[in-house]
DSSP file (Angstrom, degrees, kcal/mol; ACC not computed):
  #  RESIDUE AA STRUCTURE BP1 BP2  ACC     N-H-->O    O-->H-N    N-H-->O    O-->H-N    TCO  KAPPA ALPHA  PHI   PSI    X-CA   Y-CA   Z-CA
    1    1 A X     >        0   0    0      0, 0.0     4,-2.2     0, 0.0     3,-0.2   0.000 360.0 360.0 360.0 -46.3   11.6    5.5   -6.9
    2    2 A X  H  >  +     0   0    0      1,-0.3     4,-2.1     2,-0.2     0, 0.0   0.805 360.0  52.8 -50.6 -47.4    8.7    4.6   -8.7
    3    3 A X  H  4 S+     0   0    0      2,-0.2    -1,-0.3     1,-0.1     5,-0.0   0.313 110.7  51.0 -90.9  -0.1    9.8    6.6  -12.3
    4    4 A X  H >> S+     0   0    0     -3,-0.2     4,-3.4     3,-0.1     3,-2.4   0.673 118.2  42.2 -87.1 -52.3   13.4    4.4  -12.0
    5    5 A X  H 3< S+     0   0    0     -4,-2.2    -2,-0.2     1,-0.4    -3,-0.2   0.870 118.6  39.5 -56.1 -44.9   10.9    1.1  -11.6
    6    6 A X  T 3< S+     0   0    0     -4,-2.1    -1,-0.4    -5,-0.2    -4,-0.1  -0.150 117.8  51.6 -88.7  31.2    8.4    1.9  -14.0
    7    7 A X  T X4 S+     0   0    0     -3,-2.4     3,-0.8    -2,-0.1    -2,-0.2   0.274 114.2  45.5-166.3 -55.3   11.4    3.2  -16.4
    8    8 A X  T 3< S+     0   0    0     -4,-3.4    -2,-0.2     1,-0.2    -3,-0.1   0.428 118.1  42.5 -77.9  12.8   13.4   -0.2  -15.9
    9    9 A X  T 3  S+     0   0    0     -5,-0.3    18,-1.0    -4,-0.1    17,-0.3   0.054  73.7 110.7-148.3  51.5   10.9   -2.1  -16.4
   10   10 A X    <   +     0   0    0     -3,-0.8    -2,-0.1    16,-0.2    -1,-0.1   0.412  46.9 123.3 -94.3  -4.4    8.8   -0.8  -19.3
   11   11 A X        -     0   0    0     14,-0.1    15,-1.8     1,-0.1     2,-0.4  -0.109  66.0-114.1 -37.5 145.5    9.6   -3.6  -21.6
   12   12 A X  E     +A   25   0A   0     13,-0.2     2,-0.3    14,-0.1    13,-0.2  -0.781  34.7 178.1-110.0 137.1    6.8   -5.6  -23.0
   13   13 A X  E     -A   24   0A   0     11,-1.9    11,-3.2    -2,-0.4     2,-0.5  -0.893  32.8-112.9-136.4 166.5    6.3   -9.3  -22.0
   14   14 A X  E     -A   23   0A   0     -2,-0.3     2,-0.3     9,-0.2     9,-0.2  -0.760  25.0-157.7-114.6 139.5    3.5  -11.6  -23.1
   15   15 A X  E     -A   22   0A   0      7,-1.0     7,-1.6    -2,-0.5     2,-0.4  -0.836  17.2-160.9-100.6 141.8    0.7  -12.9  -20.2
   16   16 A X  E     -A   21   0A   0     -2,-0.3     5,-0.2     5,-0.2     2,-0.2  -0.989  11.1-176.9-128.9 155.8   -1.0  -16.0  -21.2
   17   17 A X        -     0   0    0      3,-1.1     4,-0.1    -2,-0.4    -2,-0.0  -0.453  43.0 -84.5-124.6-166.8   -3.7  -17.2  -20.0
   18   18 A X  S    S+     0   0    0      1,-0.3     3,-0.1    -2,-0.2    -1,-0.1   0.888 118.7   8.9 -89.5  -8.8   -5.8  -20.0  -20.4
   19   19 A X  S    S+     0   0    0      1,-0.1     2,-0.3     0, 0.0    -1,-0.3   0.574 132.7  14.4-106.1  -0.4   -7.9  -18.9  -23.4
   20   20 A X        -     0   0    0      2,-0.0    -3,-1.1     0, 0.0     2,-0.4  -0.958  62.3-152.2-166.0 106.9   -6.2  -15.9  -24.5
   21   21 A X  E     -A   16   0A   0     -2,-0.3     2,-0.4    -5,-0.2    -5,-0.2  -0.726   5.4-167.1-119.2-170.9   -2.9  -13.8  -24.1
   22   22 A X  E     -A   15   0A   0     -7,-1.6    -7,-1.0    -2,-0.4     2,-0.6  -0.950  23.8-124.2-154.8 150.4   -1.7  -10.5  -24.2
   23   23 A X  E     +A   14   0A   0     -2,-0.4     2,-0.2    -9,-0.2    -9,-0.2  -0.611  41.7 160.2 -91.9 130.7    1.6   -8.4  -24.3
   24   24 A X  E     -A   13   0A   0    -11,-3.2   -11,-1.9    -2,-0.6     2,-0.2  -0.785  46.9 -80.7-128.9 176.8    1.9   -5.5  -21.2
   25   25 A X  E     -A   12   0A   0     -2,-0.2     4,-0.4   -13,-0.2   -13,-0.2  -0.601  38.8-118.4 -61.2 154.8    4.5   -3.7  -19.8
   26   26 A X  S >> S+     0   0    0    -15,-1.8     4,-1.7   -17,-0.3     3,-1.2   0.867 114.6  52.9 -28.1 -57.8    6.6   -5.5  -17.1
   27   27 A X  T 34 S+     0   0    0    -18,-1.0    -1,-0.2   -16,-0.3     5,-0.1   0.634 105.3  57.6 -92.6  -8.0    5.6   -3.0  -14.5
   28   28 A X  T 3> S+     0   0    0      3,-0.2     4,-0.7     2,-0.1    -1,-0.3   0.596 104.1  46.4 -63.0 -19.1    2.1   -3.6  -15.2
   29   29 A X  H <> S+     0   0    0     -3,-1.2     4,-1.7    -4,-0.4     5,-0.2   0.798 111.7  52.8 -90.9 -71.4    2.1   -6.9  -14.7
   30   30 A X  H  X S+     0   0    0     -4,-1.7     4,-0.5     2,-0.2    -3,-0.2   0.845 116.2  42.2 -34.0 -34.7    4.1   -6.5  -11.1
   31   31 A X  H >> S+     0   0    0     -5,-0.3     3,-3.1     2,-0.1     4,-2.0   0.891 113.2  46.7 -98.5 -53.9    1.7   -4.0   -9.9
   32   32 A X  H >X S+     0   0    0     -4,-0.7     4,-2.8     1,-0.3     3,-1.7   0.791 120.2  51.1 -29.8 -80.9   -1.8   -5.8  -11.2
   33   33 A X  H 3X S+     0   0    0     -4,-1.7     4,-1.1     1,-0.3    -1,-0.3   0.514 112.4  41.2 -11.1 -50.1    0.3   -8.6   -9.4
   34   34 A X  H <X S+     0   0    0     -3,-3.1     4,-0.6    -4,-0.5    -1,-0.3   0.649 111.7  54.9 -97.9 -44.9    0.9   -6.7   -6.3
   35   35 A X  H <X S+     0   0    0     -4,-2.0     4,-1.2    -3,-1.7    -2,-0.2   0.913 106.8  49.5 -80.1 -31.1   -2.4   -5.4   -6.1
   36   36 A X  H >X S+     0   0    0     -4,-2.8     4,-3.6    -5,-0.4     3,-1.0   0.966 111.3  47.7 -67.7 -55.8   -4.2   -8.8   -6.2
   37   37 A X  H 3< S+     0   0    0     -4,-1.1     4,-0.5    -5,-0.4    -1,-0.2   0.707 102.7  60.3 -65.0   1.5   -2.5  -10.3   -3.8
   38   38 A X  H 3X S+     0   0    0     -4,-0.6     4,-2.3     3,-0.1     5,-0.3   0.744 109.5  42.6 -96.8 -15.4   -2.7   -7.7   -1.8
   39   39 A X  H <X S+     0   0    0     -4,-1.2     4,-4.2    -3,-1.0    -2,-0.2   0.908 104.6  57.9 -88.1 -15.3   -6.5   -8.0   -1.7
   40   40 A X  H  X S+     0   0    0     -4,-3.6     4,-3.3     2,-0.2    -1,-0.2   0.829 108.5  52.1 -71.3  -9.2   -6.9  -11.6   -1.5
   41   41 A X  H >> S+     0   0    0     -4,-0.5     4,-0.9    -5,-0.3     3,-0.7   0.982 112.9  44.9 -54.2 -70.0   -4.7  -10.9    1.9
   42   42 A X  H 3X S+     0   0    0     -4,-2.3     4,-1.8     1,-0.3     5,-0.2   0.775 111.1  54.2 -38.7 -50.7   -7.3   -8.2    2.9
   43   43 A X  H >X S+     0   0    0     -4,-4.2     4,-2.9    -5,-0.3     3,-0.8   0.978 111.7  48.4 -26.8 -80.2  -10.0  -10.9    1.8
   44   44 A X  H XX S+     0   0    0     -4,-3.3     4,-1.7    -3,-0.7     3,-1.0   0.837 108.9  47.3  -7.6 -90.4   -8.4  -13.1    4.2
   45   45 A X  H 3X S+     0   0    0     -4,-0.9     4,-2.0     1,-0.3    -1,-0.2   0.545 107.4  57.3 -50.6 -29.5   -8.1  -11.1    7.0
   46   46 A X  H << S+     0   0    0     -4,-1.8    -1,-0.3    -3,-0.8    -2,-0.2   0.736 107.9  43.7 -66.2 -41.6  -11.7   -9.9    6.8
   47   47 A X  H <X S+     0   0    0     -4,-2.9     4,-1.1    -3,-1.0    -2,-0.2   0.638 108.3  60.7 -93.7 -10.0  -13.3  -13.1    7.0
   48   48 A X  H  < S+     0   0    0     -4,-1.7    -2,-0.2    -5,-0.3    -3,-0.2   0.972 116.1  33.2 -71.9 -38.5  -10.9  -14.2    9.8
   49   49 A X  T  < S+     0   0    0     -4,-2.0    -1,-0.2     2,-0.2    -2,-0.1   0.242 115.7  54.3 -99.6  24.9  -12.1  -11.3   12.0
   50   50 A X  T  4        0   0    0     -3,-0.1    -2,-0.2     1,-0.1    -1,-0.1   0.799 360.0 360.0-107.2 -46.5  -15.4  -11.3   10.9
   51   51 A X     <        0   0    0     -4,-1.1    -2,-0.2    -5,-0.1    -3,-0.1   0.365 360.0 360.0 -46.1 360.0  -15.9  -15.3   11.7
């Protein structure tokens, strides 16, 4: 599943940011994506049950 995702979606698209951009794959930007938000959850969830 993973080599169809990364394989439809290897195309290069341009990030920008607010001084600077840069061109990545698609499916680099969807997991970098995936993977921040999954830590600010974890963030979250850590200071709710440490408070």
């Amino acid at each position: 599943f993973i080599i169809i995702f990364a394989a439809v979606n290897a195309e290069k698209v341009r990030v920008n940011f607010i001084f600077m951009h840069v061109e990545m794959p698609l499916v680099l930007v969807i997991l970098f994506s995936t993977l921040i938000g999954a830590l600010i959850m974890f963030g979250f969830s850590y200071f709710r049950k440490k408070s």
